[in-house]
Backbone as CSV, one residue per row, in Angstrom:
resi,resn,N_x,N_y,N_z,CA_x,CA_y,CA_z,C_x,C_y,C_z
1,UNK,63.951,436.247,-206.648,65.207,435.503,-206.544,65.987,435.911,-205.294
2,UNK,66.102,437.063,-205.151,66.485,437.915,-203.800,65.841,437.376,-202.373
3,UNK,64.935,437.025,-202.379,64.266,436.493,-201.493,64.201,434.955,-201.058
4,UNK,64.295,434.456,-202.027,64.767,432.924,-202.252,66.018,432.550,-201.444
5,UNK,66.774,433.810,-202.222,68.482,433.208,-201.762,68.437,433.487,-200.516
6,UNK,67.773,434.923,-200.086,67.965,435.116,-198.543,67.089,433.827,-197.240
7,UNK,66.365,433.500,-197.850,65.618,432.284,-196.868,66.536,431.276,-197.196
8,UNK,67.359,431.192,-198.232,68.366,429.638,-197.977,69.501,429.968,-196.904
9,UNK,69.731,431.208,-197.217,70.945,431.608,-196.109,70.262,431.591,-194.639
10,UNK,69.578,431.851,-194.337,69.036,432.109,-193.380,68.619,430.360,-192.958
11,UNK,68.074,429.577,-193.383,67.492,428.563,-193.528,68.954,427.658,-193.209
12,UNK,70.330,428.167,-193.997,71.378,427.156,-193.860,72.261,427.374,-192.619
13,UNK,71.577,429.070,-192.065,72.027,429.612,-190.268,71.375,429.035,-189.334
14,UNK,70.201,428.493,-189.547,69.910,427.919,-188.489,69.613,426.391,-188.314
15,UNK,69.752,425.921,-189.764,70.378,424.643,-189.639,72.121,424.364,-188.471
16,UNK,72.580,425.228,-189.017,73.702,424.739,-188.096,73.820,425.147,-187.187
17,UNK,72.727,426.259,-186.478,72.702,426.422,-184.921,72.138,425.530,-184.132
18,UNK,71.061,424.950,-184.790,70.595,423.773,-184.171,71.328,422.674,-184.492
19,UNK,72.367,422.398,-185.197,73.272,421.100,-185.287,74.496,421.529,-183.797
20,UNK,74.451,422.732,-183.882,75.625,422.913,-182.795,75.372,422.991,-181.418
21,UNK,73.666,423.107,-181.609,73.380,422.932,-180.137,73.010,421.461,-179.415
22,UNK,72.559,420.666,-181.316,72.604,419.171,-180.499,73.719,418.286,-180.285
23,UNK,74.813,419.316,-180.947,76.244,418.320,-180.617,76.818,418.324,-179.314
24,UNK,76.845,417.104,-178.927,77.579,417.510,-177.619,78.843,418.046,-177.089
25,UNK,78.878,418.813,-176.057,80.363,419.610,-175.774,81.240,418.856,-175.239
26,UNK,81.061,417.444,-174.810,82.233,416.671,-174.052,82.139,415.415,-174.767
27,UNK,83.295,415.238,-174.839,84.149,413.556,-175.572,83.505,412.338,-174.629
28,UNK,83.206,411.254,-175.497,83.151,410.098,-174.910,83.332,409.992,-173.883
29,UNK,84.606,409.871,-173.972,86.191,409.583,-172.713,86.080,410.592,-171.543
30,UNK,85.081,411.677,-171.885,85.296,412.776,-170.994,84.708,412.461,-169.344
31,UNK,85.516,412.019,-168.331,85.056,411.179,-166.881,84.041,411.972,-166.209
32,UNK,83.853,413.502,-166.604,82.823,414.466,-166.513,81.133,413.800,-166.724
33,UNK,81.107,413.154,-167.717,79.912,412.978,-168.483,79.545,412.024,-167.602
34,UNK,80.588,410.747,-167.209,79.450,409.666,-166.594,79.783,410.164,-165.214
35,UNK,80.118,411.417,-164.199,80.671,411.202,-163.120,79.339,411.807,-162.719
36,UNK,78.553,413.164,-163.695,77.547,414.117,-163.660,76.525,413.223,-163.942
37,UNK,76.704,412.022,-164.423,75.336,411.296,-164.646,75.169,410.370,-162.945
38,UNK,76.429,410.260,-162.828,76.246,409.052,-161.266,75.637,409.922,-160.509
39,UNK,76.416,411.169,-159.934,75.766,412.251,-159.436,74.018,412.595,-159.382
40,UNK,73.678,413.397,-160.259,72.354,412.729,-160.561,71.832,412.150,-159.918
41,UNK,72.342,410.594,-160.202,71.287,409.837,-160.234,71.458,409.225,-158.133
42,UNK,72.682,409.493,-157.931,72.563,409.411,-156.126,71.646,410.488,-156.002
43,UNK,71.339,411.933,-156.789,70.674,412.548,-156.182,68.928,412.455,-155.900
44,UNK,69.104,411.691,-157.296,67.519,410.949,-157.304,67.117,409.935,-156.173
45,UNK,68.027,409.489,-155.991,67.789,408.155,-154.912,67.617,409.171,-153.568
46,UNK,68.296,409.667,-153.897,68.529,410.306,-152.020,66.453,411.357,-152.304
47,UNK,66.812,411.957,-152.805,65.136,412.516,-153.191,64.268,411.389,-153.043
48,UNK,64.284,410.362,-153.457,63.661,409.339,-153.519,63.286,408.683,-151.835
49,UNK,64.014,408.474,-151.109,64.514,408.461,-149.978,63.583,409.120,-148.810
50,UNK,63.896,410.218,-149.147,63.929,411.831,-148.315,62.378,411.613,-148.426
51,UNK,61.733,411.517,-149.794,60.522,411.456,-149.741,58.881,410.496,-149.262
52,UNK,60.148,409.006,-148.908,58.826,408.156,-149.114,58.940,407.761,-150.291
53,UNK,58.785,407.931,-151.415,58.884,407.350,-152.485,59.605,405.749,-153.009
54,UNK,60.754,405.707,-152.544,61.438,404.796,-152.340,61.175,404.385,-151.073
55,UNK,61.197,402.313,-151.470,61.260,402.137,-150.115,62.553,401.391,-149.619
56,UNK,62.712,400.996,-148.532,64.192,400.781,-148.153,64.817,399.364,-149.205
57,UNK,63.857,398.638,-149.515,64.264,397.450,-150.103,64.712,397.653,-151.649
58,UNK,64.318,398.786,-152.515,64.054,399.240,-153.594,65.511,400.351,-153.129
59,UNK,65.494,401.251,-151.863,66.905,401.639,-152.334,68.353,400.824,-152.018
60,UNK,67.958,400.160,-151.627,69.176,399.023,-151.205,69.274,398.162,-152.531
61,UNK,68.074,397.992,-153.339,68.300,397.062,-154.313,69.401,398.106,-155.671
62,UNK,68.918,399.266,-155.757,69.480,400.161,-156.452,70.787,400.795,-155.777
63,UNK,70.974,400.732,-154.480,72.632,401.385,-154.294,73.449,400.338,-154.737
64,UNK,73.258,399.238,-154.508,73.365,397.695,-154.792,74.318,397.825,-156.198
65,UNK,73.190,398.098,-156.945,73.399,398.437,-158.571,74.317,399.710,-158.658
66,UNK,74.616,400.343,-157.971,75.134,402.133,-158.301,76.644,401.413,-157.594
67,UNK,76.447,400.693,-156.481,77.893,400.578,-156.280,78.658,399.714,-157.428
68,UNK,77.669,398.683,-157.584,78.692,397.890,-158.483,78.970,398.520,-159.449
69,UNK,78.338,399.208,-160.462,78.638,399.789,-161.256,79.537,400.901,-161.151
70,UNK,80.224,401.558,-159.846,80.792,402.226,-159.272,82.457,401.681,-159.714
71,UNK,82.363,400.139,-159.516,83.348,399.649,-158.960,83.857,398.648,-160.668
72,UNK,82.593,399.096,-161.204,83.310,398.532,-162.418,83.887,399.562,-163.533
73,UNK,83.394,400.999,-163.004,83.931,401.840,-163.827,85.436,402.205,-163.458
74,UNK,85.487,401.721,-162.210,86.920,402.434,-161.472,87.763,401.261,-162.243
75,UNK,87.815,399.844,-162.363,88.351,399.382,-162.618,89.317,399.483,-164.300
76,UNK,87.812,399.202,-164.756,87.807,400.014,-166.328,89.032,401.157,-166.244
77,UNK,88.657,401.936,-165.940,89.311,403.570,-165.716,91.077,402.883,-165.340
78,UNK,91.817,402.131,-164.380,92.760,401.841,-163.953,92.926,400.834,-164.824
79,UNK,92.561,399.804,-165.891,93.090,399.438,-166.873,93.561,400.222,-168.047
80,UNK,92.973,401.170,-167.710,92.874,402.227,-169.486,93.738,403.618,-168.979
81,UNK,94.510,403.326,-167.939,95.415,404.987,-167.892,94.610,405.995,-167.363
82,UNK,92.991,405.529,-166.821,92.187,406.322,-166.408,91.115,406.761,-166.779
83,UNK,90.878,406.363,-167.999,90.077,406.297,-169.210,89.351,405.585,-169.368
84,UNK,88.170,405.487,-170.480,87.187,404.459,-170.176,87.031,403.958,-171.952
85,UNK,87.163,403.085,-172.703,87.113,402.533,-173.756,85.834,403.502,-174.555
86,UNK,85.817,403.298,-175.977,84.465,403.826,-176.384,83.349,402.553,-176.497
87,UNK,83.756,401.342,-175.949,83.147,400.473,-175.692,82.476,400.276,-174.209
88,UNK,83.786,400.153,-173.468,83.425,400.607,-172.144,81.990,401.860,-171.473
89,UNK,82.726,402.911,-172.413,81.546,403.979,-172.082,80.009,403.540,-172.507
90,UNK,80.096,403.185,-173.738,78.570,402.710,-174.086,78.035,401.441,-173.270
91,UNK,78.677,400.796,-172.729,78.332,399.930,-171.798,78.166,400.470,-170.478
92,UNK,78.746,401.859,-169.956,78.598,402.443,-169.142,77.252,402.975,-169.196
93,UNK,77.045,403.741,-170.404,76.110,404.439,-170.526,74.730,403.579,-170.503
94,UNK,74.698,402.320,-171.082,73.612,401.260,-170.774,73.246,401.077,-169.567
95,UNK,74.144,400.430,-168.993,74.077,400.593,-167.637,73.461,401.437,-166.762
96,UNK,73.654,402.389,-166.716,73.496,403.808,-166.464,71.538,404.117,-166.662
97,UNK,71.438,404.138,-168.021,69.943,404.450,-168.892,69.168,403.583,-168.150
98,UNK,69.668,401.901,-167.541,68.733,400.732,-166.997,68.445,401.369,-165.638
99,UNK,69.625,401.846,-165.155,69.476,401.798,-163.716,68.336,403.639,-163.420
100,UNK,68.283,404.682,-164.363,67.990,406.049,-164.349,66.084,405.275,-164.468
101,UNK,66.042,403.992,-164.957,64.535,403.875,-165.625,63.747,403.442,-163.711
102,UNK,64.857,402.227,-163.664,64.238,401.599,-162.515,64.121,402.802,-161.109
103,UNK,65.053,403.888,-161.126,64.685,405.089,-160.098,63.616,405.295,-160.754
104,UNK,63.360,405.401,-161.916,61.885,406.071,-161.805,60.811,405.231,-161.723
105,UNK,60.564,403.859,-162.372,60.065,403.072,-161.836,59.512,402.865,-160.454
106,UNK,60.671,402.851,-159.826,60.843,402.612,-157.773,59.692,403.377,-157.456
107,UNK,60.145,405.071,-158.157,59.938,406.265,-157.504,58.191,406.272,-157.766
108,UNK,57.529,405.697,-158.734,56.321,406.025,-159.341,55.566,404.861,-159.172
109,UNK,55.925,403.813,-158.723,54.963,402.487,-158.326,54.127,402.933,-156.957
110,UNK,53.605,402.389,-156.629,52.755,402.089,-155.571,53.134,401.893,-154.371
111,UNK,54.353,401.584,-154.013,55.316,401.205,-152.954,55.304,402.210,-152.594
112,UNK,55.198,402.686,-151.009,55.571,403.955,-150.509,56.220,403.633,-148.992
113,UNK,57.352,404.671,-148.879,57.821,403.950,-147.259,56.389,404.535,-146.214
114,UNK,56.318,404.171,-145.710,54.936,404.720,-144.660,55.355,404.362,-143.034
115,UNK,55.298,405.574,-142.656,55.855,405.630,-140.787,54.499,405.529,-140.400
116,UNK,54.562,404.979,-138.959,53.307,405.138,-138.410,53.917,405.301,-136.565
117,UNK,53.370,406.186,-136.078,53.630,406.658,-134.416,54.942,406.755,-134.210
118,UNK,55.272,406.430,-132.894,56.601,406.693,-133.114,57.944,405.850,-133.528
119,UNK,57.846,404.669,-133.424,58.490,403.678,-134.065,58.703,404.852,-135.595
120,UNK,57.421,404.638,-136.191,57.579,405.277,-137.571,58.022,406.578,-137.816
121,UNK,58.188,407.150,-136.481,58.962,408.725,-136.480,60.337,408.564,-136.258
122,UNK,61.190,407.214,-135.408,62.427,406.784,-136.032,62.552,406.426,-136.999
123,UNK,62.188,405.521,-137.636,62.242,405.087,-138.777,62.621,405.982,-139.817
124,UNK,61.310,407.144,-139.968,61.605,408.229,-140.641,63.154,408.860,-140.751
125,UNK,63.187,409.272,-139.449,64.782,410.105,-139.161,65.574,409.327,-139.608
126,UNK,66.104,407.606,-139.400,67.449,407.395,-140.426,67.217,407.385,-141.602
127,UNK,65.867,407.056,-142.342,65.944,407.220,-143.785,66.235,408.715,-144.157
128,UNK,66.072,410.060,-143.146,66.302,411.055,-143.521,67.856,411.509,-143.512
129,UNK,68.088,410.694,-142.408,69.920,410.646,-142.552,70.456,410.109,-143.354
130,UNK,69.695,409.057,-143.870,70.619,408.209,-145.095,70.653,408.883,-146.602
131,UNK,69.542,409.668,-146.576,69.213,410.204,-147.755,69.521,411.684,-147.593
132,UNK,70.073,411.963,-146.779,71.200,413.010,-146.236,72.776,413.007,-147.004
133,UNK,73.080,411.612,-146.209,74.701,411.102,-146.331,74.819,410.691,-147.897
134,UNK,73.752,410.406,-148.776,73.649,409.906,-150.186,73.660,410.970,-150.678
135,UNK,72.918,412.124,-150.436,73.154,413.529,-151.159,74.674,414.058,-151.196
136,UNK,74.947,414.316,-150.163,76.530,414.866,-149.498,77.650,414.036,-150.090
137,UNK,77.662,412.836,-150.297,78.392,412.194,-150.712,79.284,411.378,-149.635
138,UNK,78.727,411.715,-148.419,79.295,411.177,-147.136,79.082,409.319,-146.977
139,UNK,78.063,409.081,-147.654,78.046,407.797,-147.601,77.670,407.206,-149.401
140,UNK,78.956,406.011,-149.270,79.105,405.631,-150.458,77.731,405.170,-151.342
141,UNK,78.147,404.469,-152.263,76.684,403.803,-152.787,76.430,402.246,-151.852
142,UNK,77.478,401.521,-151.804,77.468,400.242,-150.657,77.478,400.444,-149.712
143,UNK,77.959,401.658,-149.064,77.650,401.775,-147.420,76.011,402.483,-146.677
144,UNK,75.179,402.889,-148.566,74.220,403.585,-148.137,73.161,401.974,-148.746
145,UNK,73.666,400.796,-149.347,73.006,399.568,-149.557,72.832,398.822,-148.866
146,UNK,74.071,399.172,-147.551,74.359,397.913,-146.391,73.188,398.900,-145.369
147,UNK,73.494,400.317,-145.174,72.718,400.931,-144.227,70.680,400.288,-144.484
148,UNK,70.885,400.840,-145.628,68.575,400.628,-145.811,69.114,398.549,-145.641
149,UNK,69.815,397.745,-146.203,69.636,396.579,-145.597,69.147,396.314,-144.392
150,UNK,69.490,397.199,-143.488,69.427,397.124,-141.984,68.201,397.604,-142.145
151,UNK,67.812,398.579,-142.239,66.206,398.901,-142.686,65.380,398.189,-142.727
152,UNK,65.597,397.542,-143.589,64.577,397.176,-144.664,64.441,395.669,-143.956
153,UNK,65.421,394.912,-142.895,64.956,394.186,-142.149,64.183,394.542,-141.153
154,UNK,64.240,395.613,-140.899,63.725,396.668,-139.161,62.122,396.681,-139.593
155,UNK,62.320,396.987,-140.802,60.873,397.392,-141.177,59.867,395.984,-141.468
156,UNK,60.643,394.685,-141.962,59.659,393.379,-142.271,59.395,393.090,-140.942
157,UNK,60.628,393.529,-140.072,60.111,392.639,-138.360,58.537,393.742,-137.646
158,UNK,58.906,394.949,-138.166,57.857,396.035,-137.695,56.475,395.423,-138.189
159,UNK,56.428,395.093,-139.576,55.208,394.690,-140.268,54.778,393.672,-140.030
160,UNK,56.062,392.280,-139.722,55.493,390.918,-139.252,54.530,391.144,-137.902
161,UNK,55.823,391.807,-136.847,55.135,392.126,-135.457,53.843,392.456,-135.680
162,UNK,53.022,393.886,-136.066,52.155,394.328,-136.595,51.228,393.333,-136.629
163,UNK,51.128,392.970,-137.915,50.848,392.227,-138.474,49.730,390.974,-137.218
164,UNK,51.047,390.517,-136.196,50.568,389.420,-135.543,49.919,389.762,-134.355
165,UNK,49.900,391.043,-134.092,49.303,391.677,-133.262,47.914,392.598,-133.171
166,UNK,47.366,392.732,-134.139,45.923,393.170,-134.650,46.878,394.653,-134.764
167,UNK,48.130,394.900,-135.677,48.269,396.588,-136.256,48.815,397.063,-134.745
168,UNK,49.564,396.371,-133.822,49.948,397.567,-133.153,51.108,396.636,-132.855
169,UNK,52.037,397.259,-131.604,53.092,396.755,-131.626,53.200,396.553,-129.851
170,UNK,53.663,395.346,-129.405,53.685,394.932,-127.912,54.888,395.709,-127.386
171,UNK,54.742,396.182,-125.964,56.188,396.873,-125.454,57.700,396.335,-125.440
172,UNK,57.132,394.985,-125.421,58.987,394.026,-125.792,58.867,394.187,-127.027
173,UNK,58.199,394.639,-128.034,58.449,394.551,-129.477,59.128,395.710,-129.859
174,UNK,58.360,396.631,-129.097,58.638,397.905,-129.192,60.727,398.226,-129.044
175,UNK,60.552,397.403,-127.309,61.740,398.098,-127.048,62.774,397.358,-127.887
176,UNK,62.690,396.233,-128.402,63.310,395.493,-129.553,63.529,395.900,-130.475
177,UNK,62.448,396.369,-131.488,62.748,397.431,-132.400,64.082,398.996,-132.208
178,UNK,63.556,399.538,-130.907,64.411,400.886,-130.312,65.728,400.065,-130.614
179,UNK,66.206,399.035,-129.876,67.471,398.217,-130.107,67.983,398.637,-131.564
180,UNK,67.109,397.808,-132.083,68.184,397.566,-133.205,67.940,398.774,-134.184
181,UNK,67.215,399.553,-133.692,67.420,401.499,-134.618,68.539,402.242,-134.129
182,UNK,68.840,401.780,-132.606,70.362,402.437,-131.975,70.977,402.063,-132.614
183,UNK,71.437,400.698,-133.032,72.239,399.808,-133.736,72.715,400.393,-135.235
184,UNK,71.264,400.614,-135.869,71.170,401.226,-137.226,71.741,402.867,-137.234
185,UNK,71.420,403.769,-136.477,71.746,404.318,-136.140,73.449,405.553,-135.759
186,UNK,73.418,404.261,-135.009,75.340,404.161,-134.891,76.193,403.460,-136.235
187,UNK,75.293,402.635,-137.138,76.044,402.276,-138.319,75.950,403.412,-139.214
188,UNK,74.776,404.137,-139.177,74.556,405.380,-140.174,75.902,406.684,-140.016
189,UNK,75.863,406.612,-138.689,77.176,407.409,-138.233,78.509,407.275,-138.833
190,UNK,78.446,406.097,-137.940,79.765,405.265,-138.696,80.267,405.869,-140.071
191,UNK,79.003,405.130,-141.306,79.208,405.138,-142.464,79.637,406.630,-143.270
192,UNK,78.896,407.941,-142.088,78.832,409.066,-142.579,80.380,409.802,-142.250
193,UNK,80.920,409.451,-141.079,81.809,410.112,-140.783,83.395,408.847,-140.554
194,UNK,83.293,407.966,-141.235,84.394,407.322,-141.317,85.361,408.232,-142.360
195,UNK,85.160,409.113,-143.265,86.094,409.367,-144.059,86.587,409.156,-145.302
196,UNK,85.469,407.829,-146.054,85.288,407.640,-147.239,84.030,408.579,-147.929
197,UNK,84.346,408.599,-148.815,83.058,409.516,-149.721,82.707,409.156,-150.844
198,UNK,81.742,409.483,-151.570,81.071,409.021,-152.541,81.877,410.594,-153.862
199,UNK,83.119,409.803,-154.501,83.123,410.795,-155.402,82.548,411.262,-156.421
200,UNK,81.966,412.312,-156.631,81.334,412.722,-157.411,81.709,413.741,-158.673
């Protein structure tokens, strides 16, 4: 009987250590929870980025998604005293779960950014700046959607050119391309050191 009772006690201690460790420590409402989830998930993109993994069209399609959703939580938040509904949040949090699947999605398909010579060794460097300024918080989620836009055109004209050329690229193509990477370039700047930030 002694033994019985002591395995229920014991049995009813760690029932509630494991209830207290799956309860969560922050409230709904708490702006912590979805600010550490946005966070995150720029950090995934920017990893994503940094690596090849993502390609410019796939992170433009997803900052796309991170800003708006950026811009609908702020709103939310300034109707509600700052706060976010317990409706709101679970719609946040949906939101949120869709957009955490498709980074991994992006990140694990077949799509890979791929440089080739030196064209593809610029190329490389602003996606490494962009996925720089997305880490840091220096560039927003729309100013890092508008930046790979520019990309992600640089790169269809690289592949069309390519493409029409038996895989290589002609010297007016070339210096055409250089153009509009200065261009890209100086917008990446821009975007990084204008003075807005990605709060996190």
């Amino acid at each position: 009987m002694k033994n019985l009772l002591m395995i229920a006690a014991a049995s009813t201690l760690l029932t509630g250590a494991l209830y207290a460790q799956s309860t969560p420590t922050t409230q709904p409402n708490d702006p912590k929870t979805v600010n550490e989830r946005r966070e995150n998930q720029q950090d995934r993109i920017a990893n994503g980025v940094g690596s090849g993994e993502l390609t410019a069209g796939e992170t433009k399609n997803l900052e796309s998604r991170e800003a708006n959703l950026n811009r609908e939580i702020k709103d939310d938040r300034q109707a509600n005293g700052g706060k976010l509904t317990a409706a709101e949040h679970e719609q946040v949090t949906d939101q949120q779960n869709n957009l955490s699947k498709s980074i991994y999605a992006d990140k694990h398909n077949a799509a890979q950014q791929n440089f080739k010579g030196e064209v593809g060794a610029r190329q490389e460097n602003q996606q490494d700046r962009i996925a720089q300024g997305i880490k840091s918080g220096q560039m927003t989620a729309g100013e890092a959607a508008r930046a790979e836009n520019t990309q992600q055109g640089i790169n269809q004209q690289v592949h069309a050119d390519r493409a029409a050329n038996g895989g290589k690229l002609t010297g007016a193509e070339r210096t055409q391309i250089n153009r509009e990477q200065n261009h890209a370039s100086r917008q990446i700047y821009r975007e990084k050191h204008n003075g807005v930030r990605q709060h996190r």
